[in-house]
N, C-alpha and C positions, 0 to 999 in steps of 0.2 A: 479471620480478619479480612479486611477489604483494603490490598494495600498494595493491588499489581500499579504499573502506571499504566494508563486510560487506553492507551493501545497499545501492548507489548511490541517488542522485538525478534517476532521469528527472524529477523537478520542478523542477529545473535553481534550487538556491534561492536564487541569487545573480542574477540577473535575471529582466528583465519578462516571458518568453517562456512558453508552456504551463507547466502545472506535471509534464508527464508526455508523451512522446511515443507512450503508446498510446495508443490509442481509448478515451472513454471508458465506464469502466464501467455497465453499466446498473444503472438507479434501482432500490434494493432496495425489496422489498416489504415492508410492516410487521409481522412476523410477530406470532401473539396474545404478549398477555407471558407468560415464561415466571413473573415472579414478581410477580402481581398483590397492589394494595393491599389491605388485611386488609375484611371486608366486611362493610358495616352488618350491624345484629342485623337475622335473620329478625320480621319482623312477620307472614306468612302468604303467601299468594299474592297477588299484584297481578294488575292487566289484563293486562299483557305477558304472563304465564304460563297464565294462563286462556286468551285469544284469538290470542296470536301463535305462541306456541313450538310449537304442535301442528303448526303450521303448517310453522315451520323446521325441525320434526325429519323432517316428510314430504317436505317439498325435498330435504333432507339424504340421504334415503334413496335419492331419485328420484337425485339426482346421482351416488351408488358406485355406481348399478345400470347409468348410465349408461358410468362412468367402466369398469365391470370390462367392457361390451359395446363400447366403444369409439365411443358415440356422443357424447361431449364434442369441443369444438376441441381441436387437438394443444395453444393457447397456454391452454387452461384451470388455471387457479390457480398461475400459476408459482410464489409463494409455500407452497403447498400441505404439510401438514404431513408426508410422507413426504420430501419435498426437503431440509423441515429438519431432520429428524430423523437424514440422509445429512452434514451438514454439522457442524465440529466447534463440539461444546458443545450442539447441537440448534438452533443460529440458522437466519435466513434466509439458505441460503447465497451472495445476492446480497450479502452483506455483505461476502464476501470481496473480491473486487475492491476496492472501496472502504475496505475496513481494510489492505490490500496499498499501495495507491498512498497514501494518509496517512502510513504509514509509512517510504517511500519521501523522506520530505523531509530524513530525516536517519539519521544511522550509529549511532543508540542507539537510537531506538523500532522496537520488532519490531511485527509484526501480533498476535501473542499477548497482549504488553501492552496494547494499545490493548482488545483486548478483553474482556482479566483488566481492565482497567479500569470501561470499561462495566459490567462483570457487579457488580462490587461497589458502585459509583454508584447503578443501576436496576433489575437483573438484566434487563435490555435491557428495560423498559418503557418505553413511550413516552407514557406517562398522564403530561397536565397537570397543571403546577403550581396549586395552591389559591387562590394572590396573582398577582398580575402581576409583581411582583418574583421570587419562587422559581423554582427550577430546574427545566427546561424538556426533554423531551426523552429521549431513551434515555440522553445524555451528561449531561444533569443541567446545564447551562448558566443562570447567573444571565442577568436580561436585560443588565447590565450588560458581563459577560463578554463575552456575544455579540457587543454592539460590537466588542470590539477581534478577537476570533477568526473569526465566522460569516461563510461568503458562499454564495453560491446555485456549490454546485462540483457540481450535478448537472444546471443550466442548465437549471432546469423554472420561472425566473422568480418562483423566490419564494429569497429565505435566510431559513432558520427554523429553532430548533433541534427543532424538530418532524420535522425531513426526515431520516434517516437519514443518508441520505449525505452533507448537509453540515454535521451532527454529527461524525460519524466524519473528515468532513474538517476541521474546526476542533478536533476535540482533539487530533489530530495537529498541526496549527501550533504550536497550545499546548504540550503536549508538547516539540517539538521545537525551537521559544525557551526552553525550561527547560533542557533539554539540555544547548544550547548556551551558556546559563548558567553551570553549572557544570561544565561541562568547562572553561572558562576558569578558573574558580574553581579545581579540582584545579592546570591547570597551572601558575598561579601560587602553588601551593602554600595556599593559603586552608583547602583542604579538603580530606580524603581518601574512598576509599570506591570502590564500584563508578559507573559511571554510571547505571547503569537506576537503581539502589535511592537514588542523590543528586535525578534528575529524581523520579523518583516522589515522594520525599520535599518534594520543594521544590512538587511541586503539593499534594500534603496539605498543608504549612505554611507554602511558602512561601520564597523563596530566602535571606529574609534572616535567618530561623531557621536553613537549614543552614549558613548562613555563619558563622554564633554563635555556632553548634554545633562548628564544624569539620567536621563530617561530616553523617549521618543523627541527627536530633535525637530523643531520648525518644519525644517528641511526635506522628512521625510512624510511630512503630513499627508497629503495630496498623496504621495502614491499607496500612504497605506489606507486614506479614504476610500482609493478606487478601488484598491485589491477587498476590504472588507464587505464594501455595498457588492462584489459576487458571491460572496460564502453562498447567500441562500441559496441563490441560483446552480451550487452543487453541492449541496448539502446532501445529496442520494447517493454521492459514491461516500459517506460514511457510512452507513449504514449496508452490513455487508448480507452477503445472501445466506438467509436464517433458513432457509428448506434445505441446505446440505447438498445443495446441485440438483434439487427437484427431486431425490429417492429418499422416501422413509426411513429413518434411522432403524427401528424395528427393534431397538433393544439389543444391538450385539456387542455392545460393550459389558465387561464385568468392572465391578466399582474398583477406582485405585488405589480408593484408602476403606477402611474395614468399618469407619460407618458416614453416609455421604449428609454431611450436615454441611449445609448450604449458608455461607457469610458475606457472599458476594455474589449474587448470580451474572448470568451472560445478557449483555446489554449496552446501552449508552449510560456512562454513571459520568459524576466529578471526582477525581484521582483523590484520596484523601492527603496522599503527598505533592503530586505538582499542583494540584488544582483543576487541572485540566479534563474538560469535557471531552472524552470520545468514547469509543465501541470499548468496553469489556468484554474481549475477546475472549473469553473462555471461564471456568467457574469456582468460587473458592469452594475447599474446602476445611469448616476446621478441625485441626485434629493434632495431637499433642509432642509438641516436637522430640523428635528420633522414632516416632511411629513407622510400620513400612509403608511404602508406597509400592504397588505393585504393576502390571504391565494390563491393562484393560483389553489384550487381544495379544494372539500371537503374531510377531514379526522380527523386524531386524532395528537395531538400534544405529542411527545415523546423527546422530548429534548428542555429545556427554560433554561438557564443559560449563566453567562459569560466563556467565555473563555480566554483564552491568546491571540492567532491569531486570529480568529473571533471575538474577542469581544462580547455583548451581541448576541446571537445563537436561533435562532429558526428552530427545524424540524417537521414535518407535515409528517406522513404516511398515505398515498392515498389509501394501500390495491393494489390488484394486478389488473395486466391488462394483459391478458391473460396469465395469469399465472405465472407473473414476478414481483416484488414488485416495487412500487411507491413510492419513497417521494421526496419533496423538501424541501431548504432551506434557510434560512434569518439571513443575518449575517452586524455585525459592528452595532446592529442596537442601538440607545440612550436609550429607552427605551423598556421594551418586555409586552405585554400587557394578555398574557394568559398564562397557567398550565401546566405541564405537566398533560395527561389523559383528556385533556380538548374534544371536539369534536368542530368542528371548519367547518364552510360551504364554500364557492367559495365568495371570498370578504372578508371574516369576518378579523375584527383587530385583526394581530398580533403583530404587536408596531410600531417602528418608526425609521425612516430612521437618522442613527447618522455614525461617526466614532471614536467606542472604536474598543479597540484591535490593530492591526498590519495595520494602513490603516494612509493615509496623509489630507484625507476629507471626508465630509460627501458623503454615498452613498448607493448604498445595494448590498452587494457581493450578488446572486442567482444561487442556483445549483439544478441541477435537478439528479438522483442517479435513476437510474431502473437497477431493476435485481443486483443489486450491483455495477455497473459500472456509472461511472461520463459520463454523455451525455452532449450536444450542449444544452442549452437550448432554445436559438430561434427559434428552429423549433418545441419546444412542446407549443409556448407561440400564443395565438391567438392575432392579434394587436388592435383588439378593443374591449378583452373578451369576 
């Protein structure tokens, strides 16, 4: 059956556990703003431009000269403007990661929203607010907002909406309690409309406007014009990296279920229950409920619980493969048949093929996650173990 929602939830958002069973994403760099504050009147030259800048433009020089002879460290300017100019919209493209796994909490926000967001907020400026009150950050975050939204989800010991990444990770929660807002609202009939264009609206005004409204209220029209005419323009952090971190699968996976019949492959589809377009992350299989499901590699089991969208959830960390972390996962399943901490071999039971959670029949959603990113899984799967 084909009945994950459109982008699952490795933030598992129905319990205490990780909010994502990849690795986490590295801290993005703060790229310059592309759409900086309008700039006091020229008064003439100051100090800085007289004694300093001669200075930075000669660095400046010294470092292409260095960069084009190859005498820079390989880890020089990861943030570097040629990286972001590779990356869609011209960001820092360490932001993907982290606008991927944000949106990952739930089956309406895409990664392209979140950043059609941003862009019309700040156009990703991260220039401080004038008051201590005002918005904060690339995401534009009241101090007060940030209470209920912000936390430190890039573990560098501060939450700030100053930090990139745990902006993009709080307007994704935000975001995704809106959502979740009104899609209850539609299905009790309160409301009609699309979901992206009701959440979007409901954060421009507010839920209790589009409740009012019945729909997308007057009011929120204009900002959800401008946030949509961006989608295209990041439309490339949906679509996640399908080469598995650049190394060949090579077949080391053994199948999880005992025969791999394919009802949904890995891809971009429409949700047959939310409706919603995004990444099908990972691959059905059908196969008849209470069947086993088994452990495609030996490792250790880090996540056994239900969820909302997944349903009963199992994740299996593999350890790495040259040098890039491994796990797979098993979802919707009726039963789960081991531990978190468990250690777990190639075959061993991890429960059983059901459909709880977001799904219309029995099956096994499987996703493979290397290095952080959602890969193809049939090409790590060997066809006869």
């Amino acid at each position: 059956m084909s009945d994950e929602p459109a982008v699952e939830t490795p933030a598992y958002e129905t319990v205490a556990a990780p909010r994502a069973p990849a690795e986490k994403p590295p801290a993005p760099v703060t790229p310059a703003p592309e759409a900086p504050a309008p700039r006091p009147r020229r008064r003439g030259p100051g100090a800085f431009t007289l004694l300093v800048l001669p200075g930075l433009v000669t660095l400046t020089t010294v470092a292409g000269f260095l960069a084009l002879t190859g005498g820079l460290p390989d880890d020089w300017s990861p943030g570097d403007s040629t990286a972001q100019d590779a990356a869609p919209g011209g960001v820092d493209p360490s932001y993907g990661p982290w606008l991927r796994k944000s949106a990952d909490a739930c089956t309406v926000v895409t990664p392209s929203a979140l950043a059609a967001q941003i862009d019309q907020l700040t156009g990703w400026s991260n220039a401080g607010a004038t008051t201590a009150s005002g918005p904060q950050g690339i995401a534009a975050f009241t101090a007060a907002d940030w209470k209920t939204w912000g936390k430190d989800d890039d573990g560098n010991g501060r939450s700030s909406p100053s930090d990139p990444a745990d902006a993009i990770m709080a307007l994704g929660r935000q975001d995704c309690s809106l959502a979740r807002q009104v899609t209850g609202l539609r299905t009790d009939g309160t409301v009609n409309g699309d979901l992206v264009d009701l959440t979007l609206a409901a954060y421009a005004v507010g839920t209790d406007a589009v409740t009012k409204a019945g729909g997308v209220p007057a009011s929120a029209q204009t900002y959800l014009g401008e946030v949509k005419a961006l989608f295209a323009k990041y439309e490339a952090f949906d679509r996640e990296d399908t080469s598995g971190g650049g190394v060949l699968a090579d077949a080391i996976l053994a199948p999880p279920v005992t025969t791999l019949t394919i009802t949904s492959p890995y891809g971009s589809r429409q949700h047959p229950l939310t409706g919603v377009t995004k990444l099908h992350t990972g691959v059905d299989f059908g196969a008849p409920r209470g069947a086993q499901v088994s452990a495609a590699r030996a490792g250790t089991v880090v996540f056994a619980a239900m969820t909302t969208a997944y349903g009963n959830r199992v994740v299996v960390d593999h350890g790495t493969i040259d040098g890039k972390r491994l796990q797979t996962t098993y979802s919707h399943l009726s039963a789960i048949d081991v531990t978190v901490g468990q250690t777990v071999q190639t075959g061993a039971p991890l429960g059983r093929v059901g459909s709880t959670g977001l799904s219309t029949g029995p099956h096994l959603h499987f996703e493979v996650i290397y290095d952080g990113y959602y890969a193809d899984p049939v090409p790590w799967l060997a066809p006869n173990g």
